[in-house]
N, C-alpha and C positions, 0 to 999 in steps of 0.2 A: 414291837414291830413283828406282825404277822412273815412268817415265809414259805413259801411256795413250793415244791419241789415238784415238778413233772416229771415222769418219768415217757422218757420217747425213745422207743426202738429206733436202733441202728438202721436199718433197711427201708424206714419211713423217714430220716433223715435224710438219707440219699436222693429218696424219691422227690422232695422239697428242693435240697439245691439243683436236681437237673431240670426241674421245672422252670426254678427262677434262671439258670444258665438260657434253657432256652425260649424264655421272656427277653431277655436282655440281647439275644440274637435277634429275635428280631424286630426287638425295637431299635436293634443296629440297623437294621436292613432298609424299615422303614426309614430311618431318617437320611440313607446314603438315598433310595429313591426321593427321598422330599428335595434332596437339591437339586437345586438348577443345573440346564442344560450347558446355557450361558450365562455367564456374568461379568459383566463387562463395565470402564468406566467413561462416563461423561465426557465430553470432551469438548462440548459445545454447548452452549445452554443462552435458548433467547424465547420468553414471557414464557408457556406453555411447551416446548418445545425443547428436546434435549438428541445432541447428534452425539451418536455412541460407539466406542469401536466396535468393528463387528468381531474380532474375536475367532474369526474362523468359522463363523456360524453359516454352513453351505444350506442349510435348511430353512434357515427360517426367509419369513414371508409376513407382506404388510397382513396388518390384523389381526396377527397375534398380539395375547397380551401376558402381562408379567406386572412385576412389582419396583416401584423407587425403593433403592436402599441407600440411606446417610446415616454415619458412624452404628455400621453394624444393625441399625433397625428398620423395617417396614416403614415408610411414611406415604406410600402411594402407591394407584393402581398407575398403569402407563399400558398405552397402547399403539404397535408398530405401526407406522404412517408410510413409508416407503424404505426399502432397501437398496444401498448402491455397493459398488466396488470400494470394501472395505471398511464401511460403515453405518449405520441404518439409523432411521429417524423415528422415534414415537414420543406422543405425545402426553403430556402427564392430565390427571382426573381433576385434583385442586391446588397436589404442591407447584410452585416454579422451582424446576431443578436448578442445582448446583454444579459447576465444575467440579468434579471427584466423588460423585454420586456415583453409584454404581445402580444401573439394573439388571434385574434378574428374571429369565426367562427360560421356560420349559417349554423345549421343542416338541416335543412327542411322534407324533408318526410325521416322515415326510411329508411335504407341502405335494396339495393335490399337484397335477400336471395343469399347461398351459390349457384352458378349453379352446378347442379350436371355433373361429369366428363364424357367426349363423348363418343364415339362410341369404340374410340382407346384406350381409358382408361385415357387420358389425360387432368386434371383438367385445368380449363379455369385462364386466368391470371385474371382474375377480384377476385381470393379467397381467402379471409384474409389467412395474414402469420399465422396470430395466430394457425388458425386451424391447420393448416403444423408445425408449432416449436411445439404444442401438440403432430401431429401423429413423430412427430421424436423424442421425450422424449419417447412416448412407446416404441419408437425401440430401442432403447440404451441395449445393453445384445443383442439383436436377429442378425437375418444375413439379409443383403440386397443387393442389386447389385449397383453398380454406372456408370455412362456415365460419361468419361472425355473429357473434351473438344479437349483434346491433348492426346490421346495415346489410346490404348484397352480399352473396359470395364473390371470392375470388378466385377466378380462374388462372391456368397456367401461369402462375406466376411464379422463381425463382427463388426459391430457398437460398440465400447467400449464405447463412451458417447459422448456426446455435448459440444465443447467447446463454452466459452463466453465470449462477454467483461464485463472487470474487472467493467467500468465504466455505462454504460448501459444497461449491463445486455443481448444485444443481442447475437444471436447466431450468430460465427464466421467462426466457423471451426468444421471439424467431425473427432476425434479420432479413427483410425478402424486396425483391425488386418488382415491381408489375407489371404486366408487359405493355413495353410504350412508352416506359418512364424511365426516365434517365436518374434517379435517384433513392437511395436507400431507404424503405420505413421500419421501423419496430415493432411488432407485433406481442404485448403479453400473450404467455400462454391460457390467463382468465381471461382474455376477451375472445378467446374464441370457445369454440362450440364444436368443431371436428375438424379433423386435416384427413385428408385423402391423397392419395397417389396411383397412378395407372389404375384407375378407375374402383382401387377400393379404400375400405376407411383405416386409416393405419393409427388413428385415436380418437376416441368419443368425447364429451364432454367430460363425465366421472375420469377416463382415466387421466385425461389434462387437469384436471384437480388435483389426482394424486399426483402426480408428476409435476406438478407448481411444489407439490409439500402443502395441499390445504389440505386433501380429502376427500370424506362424502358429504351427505347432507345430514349426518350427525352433530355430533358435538367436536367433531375433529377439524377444526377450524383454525387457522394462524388470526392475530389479531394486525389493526390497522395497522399499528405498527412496520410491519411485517411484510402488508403489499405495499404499503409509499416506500418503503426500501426497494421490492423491484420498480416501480414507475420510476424512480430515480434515478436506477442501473439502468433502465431502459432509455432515460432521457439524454442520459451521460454517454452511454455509446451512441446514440443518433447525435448529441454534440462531437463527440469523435470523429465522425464519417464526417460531418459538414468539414470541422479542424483538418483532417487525414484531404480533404478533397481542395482547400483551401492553398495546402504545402503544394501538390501535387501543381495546379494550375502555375504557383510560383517555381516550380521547378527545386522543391526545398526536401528532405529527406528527413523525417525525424527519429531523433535516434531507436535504436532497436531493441523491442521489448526483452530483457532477458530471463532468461530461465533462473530458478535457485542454484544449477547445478554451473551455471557461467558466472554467476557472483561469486559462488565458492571458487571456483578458478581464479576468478579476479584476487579476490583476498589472500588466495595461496601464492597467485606471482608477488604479491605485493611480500609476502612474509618472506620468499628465498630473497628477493631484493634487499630486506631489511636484515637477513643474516650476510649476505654478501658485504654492507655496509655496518656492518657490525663487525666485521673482520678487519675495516680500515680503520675503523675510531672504537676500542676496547673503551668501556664504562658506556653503553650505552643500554635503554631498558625500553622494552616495547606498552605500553599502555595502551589496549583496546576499549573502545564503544562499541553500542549500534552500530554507528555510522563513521567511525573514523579508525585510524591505526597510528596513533602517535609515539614516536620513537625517537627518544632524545636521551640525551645524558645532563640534564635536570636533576637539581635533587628528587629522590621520590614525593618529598615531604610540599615539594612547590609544587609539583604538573597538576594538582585536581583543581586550581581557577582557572588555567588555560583549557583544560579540556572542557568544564563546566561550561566554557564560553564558548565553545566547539560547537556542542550539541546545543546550546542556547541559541546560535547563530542555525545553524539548519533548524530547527522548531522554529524561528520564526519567520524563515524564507519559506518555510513552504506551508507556515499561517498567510503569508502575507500575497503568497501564487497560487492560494486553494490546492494544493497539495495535499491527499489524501492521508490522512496519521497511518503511519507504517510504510508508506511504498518509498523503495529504493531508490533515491535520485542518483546516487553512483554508481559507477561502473564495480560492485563489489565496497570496495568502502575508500574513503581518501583515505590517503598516505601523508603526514606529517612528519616531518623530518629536523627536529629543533637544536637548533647545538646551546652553547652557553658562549661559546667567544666567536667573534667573528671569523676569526684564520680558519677554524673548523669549517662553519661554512663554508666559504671559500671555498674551499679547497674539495667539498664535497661536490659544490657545484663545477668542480672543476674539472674531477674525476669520474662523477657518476653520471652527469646532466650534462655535459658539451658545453659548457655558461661559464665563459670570464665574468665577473662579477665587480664592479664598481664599490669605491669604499662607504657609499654613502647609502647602497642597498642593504636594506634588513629582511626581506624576505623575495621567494617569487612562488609564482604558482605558474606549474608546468601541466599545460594543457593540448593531452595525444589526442591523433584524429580519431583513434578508437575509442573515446572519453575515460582513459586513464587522468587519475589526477593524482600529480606528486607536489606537494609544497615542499621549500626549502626554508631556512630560518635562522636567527640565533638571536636570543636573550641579550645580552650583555649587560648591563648595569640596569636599564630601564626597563620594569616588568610592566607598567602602565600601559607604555610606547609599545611594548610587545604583545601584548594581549588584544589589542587594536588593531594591530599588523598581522596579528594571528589572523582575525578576523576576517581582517581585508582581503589577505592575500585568499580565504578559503574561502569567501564568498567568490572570489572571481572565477573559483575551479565549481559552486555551486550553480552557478547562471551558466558556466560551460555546458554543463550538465545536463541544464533544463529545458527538456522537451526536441530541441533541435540544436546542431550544432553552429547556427548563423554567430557572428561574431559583432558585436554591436561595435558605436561609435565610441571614441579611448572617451571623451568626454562624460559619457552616459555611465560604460564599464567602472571607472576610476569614482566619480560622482557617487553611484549609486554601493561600490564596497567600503567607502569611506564613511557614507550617513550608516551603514549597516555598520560598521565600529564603531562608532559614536555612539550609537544606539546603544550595543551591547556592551559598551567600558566608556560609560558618560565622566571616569574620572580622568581620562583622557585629554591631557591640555592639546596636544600637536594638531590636532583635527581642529579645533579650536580657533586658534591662535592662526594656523593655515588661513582661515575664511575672514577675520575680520581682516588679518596684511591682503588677502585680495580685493576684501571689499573696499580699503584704502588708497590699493591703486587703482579701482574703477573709478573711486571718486576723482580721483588726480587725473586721470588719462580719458575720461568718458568714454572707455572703448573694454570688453572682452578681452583684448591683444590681436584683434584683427579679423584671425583666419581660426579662434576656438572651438566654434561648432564645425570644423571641416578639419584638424587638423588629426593625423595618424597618431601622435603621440602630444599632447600638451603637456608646455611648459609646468616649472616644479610649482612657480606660484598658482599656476590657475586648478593646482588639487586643490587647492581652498576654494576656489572659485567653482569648480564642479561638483564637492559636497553640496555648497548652499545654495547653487541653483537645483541640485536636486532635492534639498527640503524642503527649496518653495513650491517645486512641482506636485510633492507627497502631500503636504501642510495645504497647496491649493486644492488637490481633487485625488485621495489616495486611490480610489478606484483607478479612476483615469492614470496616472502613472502603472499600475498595474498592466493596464493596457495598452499604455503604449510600450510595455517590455513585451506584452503579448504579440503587438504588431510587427512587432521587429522579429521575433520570433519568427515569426509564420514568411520571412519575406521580405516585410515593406522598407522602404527608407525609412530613416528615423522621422524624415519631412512628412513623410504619409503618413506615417504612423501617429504622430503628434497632430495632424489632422483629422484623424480618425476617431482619436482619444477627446483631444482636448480641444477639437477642432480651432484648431488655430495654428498660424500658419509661424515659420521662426521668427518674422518682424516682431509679430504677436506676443512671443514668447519672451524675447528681449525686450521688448516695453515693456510688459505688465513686469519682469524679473526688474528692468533699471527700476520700476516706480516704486516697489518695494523695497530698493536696497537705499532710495534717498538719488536716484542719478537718473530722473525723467528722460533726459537725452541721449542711452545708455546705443553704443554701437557694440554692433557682434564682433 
């Protein structure tokens, strides 16, 4: 083996490492300029479209672009579509992003200034939405004109307000009244063409594109998707205002939209209530949901089928009332309260809730005119029976709930929480066993018991009898029962409303119910 031996002056050694010393600076230097300005993560992500925190980013501005980054690499270019308070929207070249993506964006010099509006009055498309959704919030209450893309303009007509998505918070559509017209219409912001106010243009065509979240007339475009989601939200708040105008005539009030920051108040009275009752009965454990707060002294090891059947029962009350996945039917969340012996109850209800309580009650549901809801409870030997009565009692605090606080007929109330236990604990004999002993003394008596569709509280036999007339009402036309919980809702008698629905009147009702139970000559 050949060897080498160089000989290298001292002094040209040196000269070699401070060379590569400052190579190595500034290939530092460069890489701290290669990063991002911003980098920030997803938060939102639907087909082409990702809403992302902003980060703190005061500079940036649509039309910028940057890059998708998932686990640490490059997969996409993305380009800023609009910016709002707290977060900004751009859209991706061929990935569909992911929740936990992160993009990355290099601001560089400040974002030009606003250009101030031409000759014509016509603001230039380069000007933030933001300033435009600001001057259209002031206009909300005032009159303005509109260009449609398709038909006459509209004159002096009334901005009632801003519609938004639920989810993003943009603005979608314009709520407005015409002058002469006594009723609300909906306007998408695609179908128009400009809005003007005291005689100038406060948004063009381009910038109502950007401010929907579509764009230009590039490739920055949301898909169908996307706008049947707004016509939807558009068609749902114009069903609103008709709903909202329907109460209104009936002199009916429906309950009030709350904020996040009043549910979390709801939830936190409920939790000092439940340590104040946690003082009186030592072994008790609080179990939270979504949607409920259950606090018993259950073994740990039995509460997950009652609760399961909890949240089984709300998922399919508000399948079965179109109730939107996610929105809050409670005041904050129900409060379940379950003991294991009966004395306990009792006695809770004695001390906490103003309720003497009879021996032969297993639960009650306690419904405030503020739509607090507190159920009370207890176990005792029978988990079947309990888990049905779980049910029951908290569907009756779910119909409290929904939408307005009218109070239906005990018939309908009692009927309709009983099929929903049956439904959700079908190993349930009591529900059962209730409907055939009633439908045995229909056969014997050919009568209802007289005064059942009228009466404030029915008899213990006829809760058999008000489940199975209400299966045959769901089983005959489910829609229709839906609606007619909706009519009573808004108002009507159960008499109208069962006209409405099922158009038939309660003669009606009781014959077609005797001819299916086997008792043609069937009295109310």
């Amino acid at each position: 083996m050949l060897r080498y031996r160089i000989s290298f002056p001292c002094h040209m050694f040196l000269t070699v490492v401070c060379g590569v010393l400052l190579v190595l600076s500034a290939l530092r230097n460069q890489a701290k300029a290669a990063e991002p300005d911003v980098r920030a993560p997803v938060v939102q992500a639907q087909a082409k479209f990702a809403k992302v925190d902003l980060a703190g980013a005061k500079r940036l501005s649509a039309g910028q672009q940057g890059v998708l980054v998932r686990g640490g690499q490059v997969v996409d270019v993305v380009k800023v579509t609009s910016v709002k308070d707290g977060y900004f929207v751009c859209r991706t070249t061929n990935q569909t992003p992911q929740v936990g993506d992160e993009v990355a964006l290099e601001l560089g010099a400040a974002a030009p200034p606003t250009p101030a509006p031409t000759a014509g009055g016509s603001p230039s498309n380069q000007r933030p939405t933001a300033d435009v959704a600001k001057q259209l919030e002031s206009l909300e209450g005032k009159q303005i004109e509109l260009q449609l893309k398709v038909g006459p303009p509209l004159r002096d007509v009334l901005l009632v307000r801003l519609l938004r998505d639920k989810s993003s918070g943009e603005i979608r559509s314009l709520r407005i009244r015409e002058n002469g017209k006594a009723e609300n219409r909906s306007l998408l912001l695609t179908q128009l063409k400009e809005i003007r106010a005291g005689g100038r243009v406060v948004a063009d065509e381009e910038t109502l594109r950007e401010l929907a979240g579509i764009g230009g007339s590039d490739s920055n475009r949301r898909g169908k998707s996307a706008l049947l989601a707004e016509v939807n939200s558009a068609k749902q708040e114009e069903e609103r205002e008709r709903w909202l105008a329907r109460l209104e005539v009936r002199g009916i009030d429906p309950w009030p939209e709350l904020s996040d920051d009043e549910h979390d108040e709801a939830v936190a009275k409920h939790k000092q209530f439940v340590e104040e009752i946690g003082a009186a009965f030592p072994g008790m454990a609080l179990h939270e949901t979504k949607n409920f707060l259950f606090y018993t002294n259950i073994p740990p090891q039995q509460v997950g089928p009652y609760v399961v059947s909890l949240d089984a029962m709300h998922d399919m009350m508000c399948k079965m009332y179109n109730i939107e996945p996610g929105s809050r039917v409670w005041r904050g969340k129900a409060l379940v309260v379950a003991f294991l012996e009966q004395a306990e109850f009792m006695q809770f209800e004695a001390r906490f809730m103003r309720t003497a309580i009879s021996p032969g009650i297993y639960g009650l549901c306690h419904q405030k005119s503020d739509g607090e809801v507190v159920i009370g409870c207890y176990r005792g030997d029978r988990a079947e029976e309990f888990a049905q009565m779980l049910v029951h009692e908290t569907s009756h605090g779910f119909i409290h709930r929904y939408k307005t606080p009218v109070h239906f007929p005990n018939w309908v109330n009692e009927g309709m929480a009983d099929w929903v236990g049956l439904a959700l604990v079908p190993n349930c004999q009591s529900v059962k066993l209730a409907e055939r002993r009633a439908v045995d003394i229909m056969k014997q008596t050919r009568s209802m018991g007289g005064d059942f569709l009228e009466r404030e509280h029915i008899d213990s036999w006829q809760y058999g009898l008000a489940s199975n007339l209400a299966d045959f009402m769901i089983r005959t036309n489910r829609k229709a029962y839906v609606q007619f919980i909706e009519g009573m809702k808004e108002g009507m008698t159960w008499e109208e409303s069962l006209q409405a629905s099922y158009g038939s009147s309660p003669e009606q009702l009781v014959a077609a119910y005797g001819q299916a139970i086997g008792v043609p000559d069937l009295r109310p």
